[in-house]
C-alpha positions as CSV (number, residue, x, y, z in Angstrom):
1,X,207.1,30.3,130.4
2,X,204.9,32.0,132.9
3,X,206.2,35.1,134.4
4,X,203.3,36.6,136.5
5,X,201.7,34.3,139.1
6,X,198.8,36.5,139.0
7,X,197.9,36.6,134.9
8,X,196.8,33.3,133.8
9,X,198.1,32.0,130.5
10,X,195.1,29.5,130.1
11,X,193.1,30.2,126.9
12,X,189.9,28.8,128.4
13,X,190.4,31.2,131.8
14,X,191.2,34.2,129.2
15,X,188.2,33.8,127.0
16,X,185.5,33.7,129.9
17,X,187.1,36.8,131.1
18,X,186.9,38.5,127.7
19,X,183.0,37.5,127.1
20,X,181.9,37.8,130.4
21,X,183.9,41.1,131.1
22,X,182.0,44.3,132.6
23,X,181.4,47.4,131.5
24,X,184.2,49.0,132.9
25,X,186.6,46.2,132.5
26,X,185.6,46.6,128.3
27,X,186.2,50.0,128.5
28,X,190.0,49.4,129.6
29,X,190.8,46.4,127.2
30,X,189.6,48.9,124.8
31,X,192.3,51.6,124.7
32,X,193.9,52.8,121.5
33,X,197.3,54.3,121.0
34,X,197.7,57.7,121.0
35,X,200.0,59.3,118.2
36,X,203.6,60.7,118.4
37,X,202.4,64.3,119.4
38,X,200.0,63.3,122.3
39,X,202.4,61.0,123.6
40,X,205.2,63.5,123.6
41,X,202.2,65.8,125.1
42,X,200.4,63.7,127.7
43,X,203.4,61.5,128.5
44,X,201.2,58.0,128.4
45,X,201.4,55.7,125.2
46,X,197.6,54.4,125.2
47,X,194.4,55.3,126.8
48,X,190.6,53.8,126.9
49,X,188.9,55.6,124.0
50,X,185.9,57.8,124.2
51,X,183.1,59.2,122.5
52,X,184.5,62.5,120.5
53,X,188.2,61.4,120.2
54,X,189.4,62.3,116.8
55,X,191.0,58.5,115.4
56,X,192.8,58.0,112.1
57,X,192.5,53.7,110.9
58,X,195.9,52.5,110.5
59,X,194.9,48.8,109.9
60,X,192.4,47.0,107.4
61,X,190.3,48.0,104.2
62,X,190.1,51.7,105.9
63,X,193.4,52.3,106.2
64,X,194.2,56.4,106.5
65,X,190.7,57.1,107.0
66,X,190.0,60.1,109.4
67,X,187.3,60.9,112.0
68,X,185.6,61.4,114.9
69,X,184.3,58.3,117.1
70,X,180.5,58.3,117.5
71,X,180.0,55.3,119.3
72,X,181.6,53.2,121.9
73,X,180.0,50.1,121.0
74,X,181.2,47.7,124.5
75,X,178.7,44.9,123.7
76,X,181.0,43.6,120.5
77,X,184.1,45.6,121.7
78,X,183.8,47.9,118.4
79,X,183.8,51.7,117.9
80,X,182.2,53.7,115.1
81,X,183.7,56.3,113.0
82,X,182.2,59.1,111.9
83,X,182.9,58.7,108.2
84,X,183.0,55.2,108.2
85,X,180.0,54.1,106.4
86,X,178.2,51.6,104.0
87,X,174.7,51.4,101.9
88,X,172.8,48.5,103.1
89,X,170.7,46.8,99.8
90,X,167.3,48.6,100.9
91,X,169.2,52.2,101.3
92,X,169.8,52.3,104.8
93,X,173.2,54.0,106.3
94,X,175.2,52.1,108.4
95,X,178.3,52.3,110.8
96,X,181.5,49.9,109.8
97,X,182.5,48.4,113.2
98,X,186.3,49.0,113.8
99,X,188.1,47.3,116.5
100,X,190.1,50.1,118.9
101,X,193.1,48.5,118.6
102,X,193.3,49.5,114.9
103,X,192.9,53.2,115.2
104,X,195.2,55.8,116.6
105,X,193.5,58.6,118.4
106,X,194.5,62.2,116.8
107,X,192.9,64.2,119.1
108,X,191.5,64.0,122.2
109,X,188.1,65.4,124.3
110,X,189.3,66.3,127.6
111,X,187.3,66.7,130.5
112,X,188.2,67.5,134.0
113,X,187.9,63.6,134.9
114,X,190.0,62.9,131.8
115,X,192.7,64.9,132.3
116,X,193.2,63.7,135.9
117,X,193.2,60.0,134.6
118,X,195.5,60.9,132.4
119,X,197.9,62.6,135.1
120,X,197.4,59.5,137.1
121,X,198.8,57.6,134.5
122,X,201.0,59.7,133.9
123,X,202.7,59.9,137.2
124,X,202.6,56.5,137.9
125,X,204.6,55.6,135.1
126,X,207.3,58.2,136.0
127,X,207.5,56.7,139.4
128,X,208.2,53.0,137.6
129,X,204.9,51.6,139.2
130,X,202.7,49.0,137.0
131,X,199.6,47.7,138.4
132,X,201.1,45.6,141.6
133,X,204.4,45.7,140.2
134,X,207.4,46.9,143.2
135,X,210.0,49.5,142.3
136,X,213.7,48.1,142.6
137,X,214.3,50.1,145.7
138,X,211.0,49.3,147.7
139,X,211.6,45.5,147.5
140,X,214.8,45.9,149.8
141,X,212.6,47.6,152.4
142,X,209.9,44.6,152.7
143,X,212.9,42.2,153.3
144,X,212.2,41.6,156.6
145,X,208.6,41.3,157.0
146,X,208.5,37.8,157.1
């Protein structure tokens, strides 16, 4: 059942939005968690990773594997780990794509822009406010604006 009139729940509508996404809108859809002691920290659950965060693969072949990110690779929605490597059959080193919703980010590289994102996010969810979503008590005040 469809809850949102505003999300579609067609697979066609969602797949054109994923390929043909921009920039931006691939650098939201790909946020990782962050782990127990930046949560506890920041007060946010997830946030768009970035260049320099410190991640730790908690799903696949890598699994446990530490590092530092040192690419945000938008184009096939993939990040690069630092460690993460392979011998190609002529010698050459290359990066193992991981997807960012495999990681959890350790550490993070805060900036002044960061850190106010992160309070953003931070006090909208203490205020109970989701995207377009309305707080219990402001819905009884638009009651009579029809």
């Amino acid at each position: 059942m469809k809850y949102r009139s505003g999300v579609t729940s067609s697979r066609r509508k969602q797949r054109r939005a994923h390929f043909t996404a921009t920039s931006g809108e691939r650098r939201k859809r790909m946020s990782s968690n962050l782990n127990s002691e930046l949560r506890r920290e920041h007060g946010i659950r997830s946030i768009p990773i970035r260049h320099e965060d410190e991640v730790i693969v908690v799903r696949g072949t890598y699994k446990g594997r530490t590092g530092r990110v040192t690419q945000v690779y938008r184009k096939k929605y993939v990040i690069h780990v630092e460690k993460l490597t392979r011998e190609k059959a002529n010698g050459q080193t290359v990066f193992i794509p991981i997807d960012p919703s495999n990681v959890v980010v350790t550490s993070l590289k805060l900036d002044r822009a960061r850190k106010a994102a992160i309070a953003r996010k931070r006090d909208a969810r203490a205020q109970n406010i989701k995207g377009d979503k309305f707080v219990e008590g402001e819905t009884s005040s638009l009651a009579g604006l029809d």
